[in-house]
C-alpha positions as CSV (number, residue, x, y, z in Angstrom):
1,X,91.4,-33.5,-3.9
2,X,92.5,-37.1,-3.7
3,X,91.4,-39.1,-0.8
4,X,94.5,-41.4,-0.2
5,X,98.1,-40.2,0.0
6,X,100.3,-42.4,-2.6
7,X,102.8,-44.6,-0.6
8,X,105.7,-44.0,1.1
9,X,108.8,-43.7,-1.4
10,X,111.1,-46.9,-1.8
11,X,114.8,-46.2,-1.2
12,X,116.0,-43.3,0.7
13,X,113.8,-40.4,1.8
14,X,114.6,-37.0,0.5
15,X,116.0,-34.6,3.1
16,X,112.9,-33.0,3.7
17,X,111.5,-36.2,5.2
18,X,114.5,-37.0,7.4
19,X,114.4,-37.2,11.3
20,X,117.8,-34.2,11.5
21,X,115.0,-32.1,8.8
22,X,112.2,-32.4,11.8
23,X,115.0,-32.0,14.4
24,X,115.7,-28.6,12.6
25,X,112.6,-27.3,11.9
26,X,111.5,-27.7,16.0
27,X,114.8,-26.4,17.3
28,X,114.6,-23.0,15.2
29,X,111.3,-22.4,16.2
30,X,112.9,-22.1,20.1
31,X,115.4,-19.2,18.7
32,X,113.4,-16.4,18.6
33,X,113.0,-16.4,22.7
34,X,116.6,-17.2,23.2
35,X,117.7,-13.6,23.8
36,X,115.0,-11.7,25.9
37,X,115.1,-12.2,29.6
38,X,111.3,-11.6,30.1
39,X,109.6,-12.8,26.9
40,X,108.4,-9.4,25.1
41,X,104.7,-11.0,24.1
42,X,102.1,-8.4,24.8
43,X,99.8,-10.1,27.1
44,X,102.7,-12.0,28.6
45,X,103.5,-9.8,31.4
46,X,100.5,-8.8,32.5
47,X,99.9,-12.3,32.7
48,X,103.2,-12.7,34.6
49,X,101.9,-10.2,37.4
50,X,98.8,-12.8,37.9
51,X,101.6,-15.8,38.5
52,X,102.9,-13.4,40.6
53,X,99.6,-13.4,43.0
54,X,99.3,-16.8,42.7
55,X,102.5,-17.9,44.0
56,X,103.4,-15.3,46.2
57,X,100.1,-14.1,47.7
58,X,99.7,-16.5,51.1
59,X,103.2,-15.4,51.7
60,X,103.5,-11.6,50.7
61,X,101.5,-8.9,53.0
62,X,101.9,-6.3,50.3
63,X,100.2,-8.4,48.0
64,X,97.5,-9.2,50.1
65,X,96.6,-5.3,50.7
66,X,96.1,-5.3,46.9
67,X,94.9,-8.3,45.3
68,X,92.8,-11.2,46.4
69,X,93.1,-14.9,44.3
70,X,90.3,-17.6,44.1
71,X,91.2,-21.0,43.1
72,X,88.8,-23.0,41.4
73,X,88.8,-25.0,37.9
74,X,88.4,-23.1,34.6
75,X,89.2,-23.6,30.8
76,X,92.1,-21.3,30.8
77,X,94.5,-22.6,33.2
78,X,97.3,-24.1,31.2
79,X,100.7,-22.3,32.1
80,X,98.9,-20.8,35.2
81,X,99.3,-24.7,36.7
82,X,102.6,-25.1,34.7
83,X,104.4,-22.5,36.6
84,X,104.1,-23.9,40.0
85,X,106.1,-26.4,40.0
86,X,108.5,-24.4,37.4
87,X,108.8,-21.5,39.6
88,X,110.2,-23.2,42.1
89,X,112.7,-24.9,40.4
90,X,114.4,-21.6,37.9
91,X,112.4,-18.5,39.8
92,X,108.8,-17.2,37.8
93,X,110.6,-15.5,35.0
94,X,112.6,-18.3,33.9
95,X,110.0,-20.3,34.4
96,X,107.7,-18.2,32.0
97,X,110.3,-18.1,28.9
98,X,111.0,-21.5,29.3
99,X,107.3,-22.3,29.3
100,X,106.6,-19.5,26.2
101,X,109.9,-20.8,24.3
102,X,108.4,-24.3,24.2
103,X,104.9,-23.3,22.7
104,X,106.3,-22.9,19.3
105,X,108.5,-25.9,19.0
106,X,105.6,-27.8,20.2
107,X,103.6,-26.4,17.6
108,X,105.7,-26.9,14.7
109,X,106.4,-30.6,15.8
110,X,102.4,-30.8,16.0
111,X,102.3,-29.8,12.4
112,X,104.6,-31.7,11.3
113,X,103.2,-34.9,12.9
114,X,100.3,-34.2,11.6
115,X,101.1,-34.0,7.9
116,X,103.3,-37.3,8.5
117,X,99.9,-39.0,9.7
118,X,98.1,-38.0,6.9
119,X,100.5,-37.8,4.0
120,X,102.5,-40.9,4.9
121,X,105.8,-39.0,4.5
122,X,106.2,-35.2,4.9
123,X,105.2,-33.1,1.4
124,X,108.0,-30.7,0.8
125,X,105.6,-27.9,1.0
126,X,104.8,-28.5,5.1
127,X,107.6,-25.9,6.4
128,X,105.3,-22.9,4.3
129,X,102.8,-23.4,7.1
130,X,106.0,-23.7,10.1
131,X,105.6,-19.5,10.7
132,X,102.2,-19.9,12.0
133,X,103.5,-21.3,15.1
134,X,105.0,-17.7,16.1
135,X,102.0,-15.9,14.4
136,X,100.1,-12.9,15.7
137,X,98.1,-14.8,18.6
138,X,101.1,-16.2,20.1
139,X,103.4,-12.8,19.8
140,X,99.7,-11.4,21.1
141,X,100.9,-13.2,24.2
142,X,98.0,-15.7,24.6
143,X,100.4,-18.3,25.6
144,X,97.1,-20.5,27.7
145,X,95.7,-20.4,24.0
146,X,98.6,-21.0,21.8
147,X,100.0,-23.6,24.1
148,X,96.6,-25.7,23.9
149,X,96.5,-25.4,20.4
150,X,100.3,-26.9,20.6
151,X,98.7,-29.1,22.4
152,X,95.9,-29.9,20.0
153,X,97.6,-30.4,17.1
154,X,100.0,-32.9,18.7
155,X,96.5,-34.7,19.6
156,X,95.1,-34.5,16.3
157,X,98.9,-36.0,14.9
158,X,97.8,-39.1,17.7
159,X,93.8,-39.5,16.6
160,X,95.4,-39.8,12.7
161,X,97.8,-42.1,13.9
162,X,95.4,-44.4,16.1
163,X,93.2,-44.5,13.5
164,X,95.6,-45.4,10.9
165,X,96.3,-48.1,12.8
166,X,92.8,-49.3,13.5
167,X,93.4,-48.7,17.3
168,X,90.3,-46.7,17.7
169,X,89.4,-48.6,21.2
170,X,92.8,-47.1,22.6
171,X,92.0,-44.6,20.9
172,X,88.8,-43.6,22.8
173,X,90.2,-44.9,26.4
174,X,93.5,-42.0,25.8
175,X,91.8,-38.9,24.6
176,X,89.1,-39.1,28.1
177,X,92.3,-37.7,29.7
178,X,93.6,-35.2,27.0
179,X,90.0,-33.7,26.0
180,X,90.6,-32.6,29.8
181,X,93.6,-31.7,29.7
182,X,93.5,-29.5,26.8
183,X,90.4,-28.0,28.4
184,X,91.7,-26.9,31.1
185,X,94.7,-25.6,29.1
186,X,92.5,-23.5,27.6
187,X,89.2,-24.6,25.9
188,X,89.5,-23.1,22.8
189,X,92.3,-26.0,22.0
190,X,89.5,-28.6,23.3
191,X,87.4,-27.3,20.9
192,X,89.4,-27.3,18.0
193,X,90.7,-30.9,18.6
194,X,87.6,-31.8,18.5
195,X,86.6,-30.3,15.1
196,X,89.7,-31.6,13.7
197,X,89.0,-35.1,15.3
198,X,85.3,-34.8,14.1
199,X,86.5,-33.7,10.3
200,X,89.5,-36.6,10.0
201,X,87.2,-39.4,11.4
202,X,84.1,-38.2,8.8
203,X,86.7,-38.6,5.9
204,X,88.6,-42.0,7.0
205,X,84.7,-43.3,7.1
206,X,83.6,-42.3,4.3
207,X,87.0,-43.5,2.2
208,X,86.0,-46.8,3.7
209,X,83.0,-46.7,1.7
210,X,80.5,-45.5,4.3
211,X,78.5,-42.5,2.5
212,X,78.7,-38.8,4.0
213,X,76.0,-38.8,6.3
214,X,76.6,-42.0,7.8
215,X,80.4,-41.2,8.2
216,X,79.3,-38.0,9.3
217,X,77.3,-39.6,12.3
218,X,79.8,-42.5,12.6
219,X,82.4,-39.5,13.2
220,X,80.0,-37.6,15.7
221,X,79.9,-41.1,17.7
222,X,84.1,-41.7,17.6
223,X,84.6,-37.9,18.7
224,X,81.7,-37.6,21.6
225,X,84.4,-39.6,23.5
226,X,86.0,-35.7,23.9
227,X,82.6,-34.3,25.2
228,X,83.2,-34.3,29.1
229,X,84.6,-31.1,29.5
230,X,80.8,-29.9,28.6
231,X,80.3,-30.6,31.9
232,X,82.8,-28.6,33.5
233,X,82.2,-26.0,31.4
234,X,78.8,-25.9,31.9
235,X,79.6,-25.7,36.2
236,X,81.8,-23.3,35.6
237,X,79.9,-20.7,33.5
238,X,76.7,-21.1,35.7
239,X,78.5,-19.6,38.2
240,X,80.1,-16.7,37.3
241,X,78.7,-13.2,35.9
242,X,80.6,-13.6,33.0
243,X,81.4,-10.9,30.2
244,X,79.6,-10.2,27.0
245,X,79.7,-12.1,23.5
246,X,79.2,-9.6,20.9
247,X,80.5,-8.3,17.5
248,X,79.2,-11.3,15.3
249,X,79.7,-11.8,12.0
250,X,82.2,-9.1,11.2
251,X,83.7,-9.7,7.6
252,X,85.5,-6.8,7.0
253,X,87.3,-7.6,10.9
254,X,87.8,-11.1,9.7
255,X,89.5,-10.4,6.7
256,X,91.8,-8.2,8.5
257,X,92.4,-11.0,10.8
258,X,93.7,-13.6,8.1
259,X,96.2,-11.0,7.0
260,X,97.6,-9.9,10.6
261,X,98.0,-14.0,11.0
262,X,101.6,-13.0,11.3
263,X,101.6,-9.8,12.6
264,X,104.5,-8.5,14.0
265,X,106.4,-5.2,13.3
266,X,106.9,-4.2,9.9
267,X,103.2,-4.3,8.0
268,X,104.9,-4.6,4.5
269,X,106.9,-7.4,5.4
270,X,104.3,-9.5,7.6
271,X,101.3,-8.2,4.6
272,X,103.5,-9.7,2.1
273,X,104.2,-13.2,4.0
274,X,100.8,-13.8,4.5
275,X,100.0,-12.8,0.9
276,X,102.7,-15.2,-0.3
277,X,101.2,-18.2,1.7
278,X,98.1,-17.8,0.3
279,X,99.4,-17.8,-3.0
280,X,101.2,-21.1,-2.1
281,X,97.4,-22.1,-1.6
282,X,96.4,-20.9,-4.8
283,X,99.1,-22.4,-6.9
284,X,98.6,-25.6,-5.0
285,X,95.2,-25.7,-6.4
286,X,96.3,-24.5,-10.0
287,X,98.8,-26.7,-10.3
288,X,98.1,-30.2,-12.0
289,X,100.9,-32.0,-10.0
290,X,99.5,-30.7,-7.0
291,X,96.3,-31.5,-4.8
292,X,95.5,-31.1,-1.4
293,X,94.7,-34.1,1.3
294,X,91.0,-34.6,1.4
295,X,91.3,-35.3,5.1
296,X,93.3,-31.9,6.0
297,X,91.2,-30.1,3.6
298,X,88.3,-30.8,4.8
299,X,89.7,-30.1,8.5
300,X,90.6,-26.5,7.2
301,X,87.0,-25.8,5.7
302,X,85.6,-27.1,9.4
303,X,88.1,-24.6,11.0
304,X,87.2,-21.9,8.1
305,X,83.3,-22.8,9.2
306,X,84.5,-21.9,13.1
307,X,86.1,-18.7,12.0
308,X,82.9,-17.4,10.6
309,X,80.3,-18.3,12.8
310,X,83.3,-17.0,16.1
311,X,82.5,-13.7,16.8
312,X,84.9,-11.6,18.4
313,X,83.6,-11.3,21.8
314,X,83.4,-14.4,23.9
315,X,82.6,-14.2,27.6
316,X,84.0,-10.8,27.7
317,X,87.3,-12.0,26.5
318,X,88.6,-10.1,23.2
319,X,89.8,-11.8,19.5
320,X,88.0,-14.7,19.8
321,X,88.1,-15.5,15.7
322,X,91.2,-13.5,15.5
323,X,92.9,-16.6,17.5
324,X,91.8,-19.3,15.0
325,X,92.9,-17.7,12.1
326,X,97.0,-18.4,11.6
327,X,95.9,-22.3,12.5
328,X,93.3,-22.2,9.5
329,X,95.6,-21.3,6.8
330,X,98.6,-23.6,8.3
331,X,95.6,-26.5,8.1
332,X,95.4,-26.0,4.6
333,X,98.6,-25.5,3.6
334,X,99.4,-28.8,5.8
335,X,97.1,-30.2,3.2
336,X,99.3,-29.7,0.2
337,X,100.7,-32.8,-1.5
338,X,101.5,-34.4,-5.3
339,X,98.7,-35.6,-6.9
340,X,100.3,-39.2,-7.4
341,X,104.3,-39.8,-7.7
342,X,106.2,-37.2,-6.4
343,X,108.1,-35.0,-9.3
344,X,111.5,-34.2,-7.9
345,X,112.7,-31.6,-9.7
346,X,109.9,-29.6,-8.6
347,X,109.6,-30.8,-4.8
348,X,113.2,-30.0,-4.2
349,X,112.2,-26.2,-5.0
350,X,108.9,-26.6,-3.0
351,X,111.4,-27.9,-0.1
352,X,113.7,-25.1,-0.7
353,X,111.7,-22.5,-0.8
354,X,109.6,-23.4,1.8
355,X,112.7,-23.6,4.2
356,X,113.8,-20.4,3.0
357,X,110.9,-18.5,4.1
358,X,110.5,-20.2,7.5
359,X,114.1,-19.0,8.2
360,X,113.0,-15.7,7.2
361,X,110.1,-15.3,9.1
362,X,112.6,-17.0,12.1
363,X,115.3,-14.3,11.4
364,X,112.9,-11.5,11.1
365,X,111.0,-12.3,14.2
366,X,114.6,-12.9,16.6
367,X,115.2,-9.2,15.7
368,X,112.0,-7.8,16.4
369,X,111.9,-9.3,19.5
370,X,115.1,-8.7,20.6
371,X,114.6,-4.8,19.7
372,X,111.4,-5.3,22.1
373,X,113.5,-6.5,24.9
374,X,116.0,-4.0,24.5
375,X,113.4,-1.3,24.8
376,X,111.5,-3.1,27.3
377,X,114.8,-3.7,29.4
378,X,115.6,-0.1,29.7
379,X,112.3,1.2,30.6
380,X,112.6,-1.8,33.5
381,X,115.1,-0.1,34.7
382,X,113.2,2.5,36.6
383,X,111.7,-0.7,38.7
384,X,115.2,-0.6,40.8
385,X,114.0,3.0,42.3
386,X,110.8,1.5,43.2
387,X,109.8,0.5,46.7
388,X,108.3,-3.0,48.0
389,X,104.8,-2.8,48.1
390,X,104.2,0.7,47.0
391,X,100.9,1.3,45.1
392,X,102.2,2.6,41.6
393,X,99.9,3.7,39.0
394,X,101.3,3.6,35.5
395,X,100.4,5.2,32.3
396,X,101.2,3.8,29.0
397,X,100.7,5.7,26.0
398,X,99.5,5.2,22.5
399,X,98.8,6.6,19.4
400,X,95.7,7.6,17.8
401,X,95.9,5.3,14.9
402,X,96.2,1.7,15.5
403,X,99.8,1.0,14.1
404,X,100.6,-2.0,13.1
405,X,103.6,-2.8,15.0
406,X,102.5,-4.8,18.2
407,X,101.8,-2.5,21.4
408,X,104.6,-4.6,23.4
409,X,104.5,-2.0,26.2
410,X,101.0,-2.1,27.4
411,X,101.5,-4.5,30.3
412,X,105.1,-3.8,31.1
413,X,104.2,-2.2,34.3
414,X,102.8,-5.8,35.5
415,X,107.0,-6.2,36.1
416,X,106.2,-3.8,38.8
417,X,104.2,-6.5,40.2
418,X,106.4,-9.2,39.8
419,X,109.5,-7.3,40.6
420,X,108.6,-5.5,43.4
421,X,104.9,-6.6,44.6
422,X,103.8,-3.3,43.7
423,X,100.0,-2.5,42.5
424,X,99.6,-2.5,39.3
425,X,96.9,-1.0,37.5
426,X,97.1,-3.4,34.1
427,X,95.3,-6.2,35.5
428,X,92.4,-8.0,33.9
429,X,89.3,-8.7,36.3
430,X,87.0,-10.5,33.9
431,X,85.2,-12.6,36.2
432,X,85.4,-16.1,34.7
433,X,88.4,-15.8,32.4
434,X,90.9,-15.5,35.3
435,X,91.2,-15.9,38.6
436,X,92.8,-12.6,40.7
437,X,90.3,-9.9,41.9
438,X,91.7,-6.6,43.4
439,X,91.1,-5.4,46.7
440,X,92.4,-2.2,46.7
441,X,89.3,-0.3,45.6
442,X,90.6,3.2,46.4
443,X,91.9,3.0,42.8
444,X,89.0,4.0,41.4
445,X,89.2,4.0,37.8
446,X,92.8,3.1,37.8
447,X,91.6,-0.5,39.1
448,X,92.6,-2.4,36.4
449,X,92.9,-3.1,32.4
450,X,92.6,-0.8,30.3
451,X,93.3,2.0,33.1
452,X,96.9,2.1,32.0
453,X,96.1,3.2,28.2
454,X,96.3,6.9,27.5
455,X,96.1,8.3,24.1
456,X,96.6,12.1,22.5
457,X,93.7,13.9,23.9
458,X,91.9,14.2,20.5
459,X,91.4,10.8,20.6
460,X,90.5,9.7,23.9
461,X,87.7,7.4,25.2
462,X,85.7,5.8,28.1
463,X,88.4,2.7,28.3
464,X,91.6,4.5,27.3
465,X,91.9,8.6,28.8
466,X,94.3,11.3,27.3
467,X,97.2,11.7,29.7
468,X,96.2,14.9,30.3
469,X,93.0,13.4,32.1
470,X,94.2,10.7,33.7
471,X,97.2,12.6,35.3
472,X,94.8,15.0,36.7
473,X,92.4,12.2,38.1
474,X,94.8,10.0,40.5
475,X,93.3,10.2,43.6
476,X,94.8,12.0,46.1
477,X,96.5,9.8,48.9
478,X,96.0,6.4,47.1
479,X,98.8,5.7,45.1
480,X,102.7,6.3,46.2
481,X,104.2,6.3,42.4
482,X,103.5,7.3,38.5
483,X,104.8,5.9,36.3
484,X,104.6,7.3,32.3
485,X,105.7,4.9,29.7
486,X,105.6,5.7,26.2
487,X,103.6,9.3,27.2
488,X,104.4,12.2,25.2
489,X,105.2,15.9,26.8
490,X,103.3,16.8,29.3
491,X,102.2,20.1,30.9
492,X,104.5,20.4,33.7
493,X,101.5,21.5,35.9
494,X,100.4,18.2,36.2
495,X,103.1,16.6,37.8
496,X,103.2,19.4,40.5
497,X,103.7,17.9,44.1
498,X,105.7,14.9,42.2
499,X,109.4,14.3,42.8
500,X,111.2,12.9,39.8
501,X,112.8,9.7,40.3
502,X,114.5,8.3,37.6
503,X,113.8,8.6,34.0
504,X,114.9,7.0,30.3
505,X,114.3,6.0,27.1
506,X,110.4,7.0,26.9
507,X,110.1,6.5,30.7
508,X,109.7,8.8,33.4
509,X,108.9,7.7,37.1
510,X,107.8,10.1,39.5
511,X,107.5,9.9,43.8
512,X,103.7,11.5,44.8
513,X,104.1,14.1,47.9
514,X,107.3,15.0,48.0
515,X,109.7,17.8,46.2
516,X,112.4,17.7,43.6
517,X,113.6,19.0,40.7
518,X,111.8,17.8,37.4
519,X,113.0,16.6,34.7
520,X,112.2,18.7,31.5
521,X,109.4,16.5,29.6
């Protein structure tokens, strides 16, 4: 690893350093969200039923007989705030893809910057690491996460540049404001900036001649400038009963979680894509042209250190490690560079293939999320039979075995929410991580998350009941509506007293108390 990049190339700068290049790269990165109307991102709408309470609850009685909303200040805010003001101006759904259609581009533009920063010019291996931004966390639909690590890496592009510079005393007055900001994004991006910022600042120090332990301190010192979030934090967490941390130090699960780091649809394809980036890792190091940046190298080892020590549990919120995973591998291919001039022959094929696969992975993930939307847009259909302000239980099934292709469906009937103000059983109520409770208590079990997931009966378990069961346990006189998404036959017995409303693809919605004909199952 060498610890200076060489200097900018005289003359003109090959394409893959060119302004219409960057332009290029950011714009596709928007075109995979261009065709659904509701962003098909799994967490996404069940999110979008949460927005839903926020904005609408002062003003909506049915909402009020079902859900309650406390305001206060937490790390995980980020397009919670940003949909206020964009609600009003496009209407929440638009306002959501606009707001999940700019988390990518912004991440791509924060990789990018930050190559430029350190690098002095862009390596033509930087577009190999461009997928990440529409990797499995954001598809996941943890757009308060993804959008704060959009956010951090367009920070960490600034620190490098400040510090290039020598502007370190603007440097600490500017990022007092952003540390906030990012934490109340969402504090894992906080966090991360400040590893990043922490790792960079130990390297540019110690290249000055300072050795490690001083530059290591030195770095501490620069970075504590980030540190007043703690307090926040600290306020925050001391005054809720927040979830468990647990599973710790789970290899085989990490492992997993580097290759689902672009998880998607097909496993073959999204198994082989990862496989092929790290390869591009490996030959990087093989290769004697090649090096990597000891300041981005270093800043991937920090984030590798983070990944281990994560466990998967934090403050009862889910894939805590999983998240950091498709930004670790971008960090080090980010790091990728010519060990002194470049050699063009062989950059112009770096730059070419590294395009090519972007557009690949680009191409690949606009069909698969248009085949979501598709499905998702014909199951939404049933939503036009439902009332205002009924109480609507859904049931979404899943297989036994985890498949690989994302569960896109699980939080579709959240639209019921949004839509129609409806209950919705799919909400989370982790006290801390959000901020909607639900009043209507008469629900029972079918409160909230996971209440909605039903699997084959030989597979069931406390969070997620066989149809079977969960049909036969609504309570009587609680809920007007079922609705079964994704549920295989059932035995027709169970639906007795149910009128059939309207059904399609995979999607039947039945009226509780009254008569009808069924449909067959």
């Amino acid at each position: 690893m060498e610890a200076a990049a060489p200097p900018s190339l005289p003359g003109p700068r090959p394409w893959w350093e060119t302004r219409w290049f960057v332009a290029a790269m950011i714009l596709a990165a928007v075109i995979p969200l261009a065709y659904p109307p509701v962003p098909p991102l799994v967490d996404l709408l069940g999110h979008m039923g949460r927005y839903t309470v926020q904005l609408d609850l002062a003003s909506s009685p049915e909402l009020q007989r079902f859900y309650a909303y406390d305001w206060h200040l937490i790390g995980n805010l980020g397009v919670d705030i940003l949909v206020i003001p964009l609600s009003k101006l496009f209407g929440l759904e638009m306002a959501v893809k606009l707001i999940a259609m700019s988390i990518p581009p912004l991440t791509v533009g924060g990789f990018l910057w930050v190559a430029r920063e350190v690098h002095n010019r862009l390596p033509p291996t930087a577009a190999f690491a461009l997928p990440f931004a529409i990797g499995h966390p954001f598809l996941f639909g943890f757009v308060n996460f993804t959008l704060s690590m959009a956010l951090a890496f367009l920070a960490f592009g600034l620190w490098l540049r400040l510090g290039r510079l020598g502007r370190t005393t603007l440097r600490l007055v500017l990022f007092v404001p952003i540390s906030f900001v990012l934490f109340f994004c969402h504090t894992f991006g906080w966090g991360t900036l400040g590893l990043l910022a922490f790792s960079a600042e130990a390297v540019r120090q110690h290249d000055k001649g300072v050795d490690w332990w001083k530059a290591a301190l030195s770095a501490a010192l620069h970075a504590v400038v980030m540190a007043g979030p703690v307090v926040v934090m600290l306020t925050w967490r001391s005054t809720v009963q927040s979830g468990g941390t647990a599973d710790w130090f789970n290899l085989p699960a990490k492992a997993s979680w580097i290759m689902m780091s672009l998880r998607d649809r097909w496993q073959w394809f999204d198994f082989a894509c990862v496989a092929a980036l790290l390869a591009v890792i490996v030959e990087a190091r093989r290769r004697p042209e090649l090096t990597f940046s000891r300041n981005l190298a270093f800043s991937a080892l920090v984030l590798l250190a983070g990944f281990m020590i994560l466990p998967r549990i934090v403050f009862g919120s889910a894939y805590a490690d999983m998240r950091l995973a498709p930004f670790m591998i971008a960090t080090a291919i980010l790091a990728i560079r010519f060990r002194t001039e470049t050699v063009m022959p062989l950059a112009r094929k770096l730059a070419v293939l590294a395009v090519g696969f972007y557009a690949l992975r680009i191409v690949a993930t606009t069909i698969s999320l248009a085949m979501a939307s598709n499905d998702q847009e014909a199951k939404l259909d049933a939503l036009d039979h439902v009332p205002r302000g009924v109480a609507l239980v859904s049931l979404v099934g899943q297989e036994c075995k985890a498949l690989w292709a994302l569960p896109r469906n699980t939080h579709l009937p959240a639209m019921a929410l949004v839509r129609r103000h409806a209950f919705s059983n799919d909400q989370w109520t982790v006290e801390g991580a959000n901020l909607l409770s639900v009043r209507y208590k008469a629900a029972g079990h079918f409160t909230a998350d996971p209440s909605q997931i039903v699997r084959p009966a030989e597979c069931e378990s406390k969070e997620a009941w066989a149809a079977e069961r969960a049909l036969a346990a609504i309570p009587k006189g609680v809920f007007d509506y079922v609705w079964l998404v994704d549920v295989p036959p059932i035995d027709p017995r169970l639906v007795d007293g149910m009128t059939p409303v309207w059904r399609g693809p995979g999607s039947l919605l039945y009226a509780i108390g009254k008569t009808g004909d069924q449909p067959k199952p």
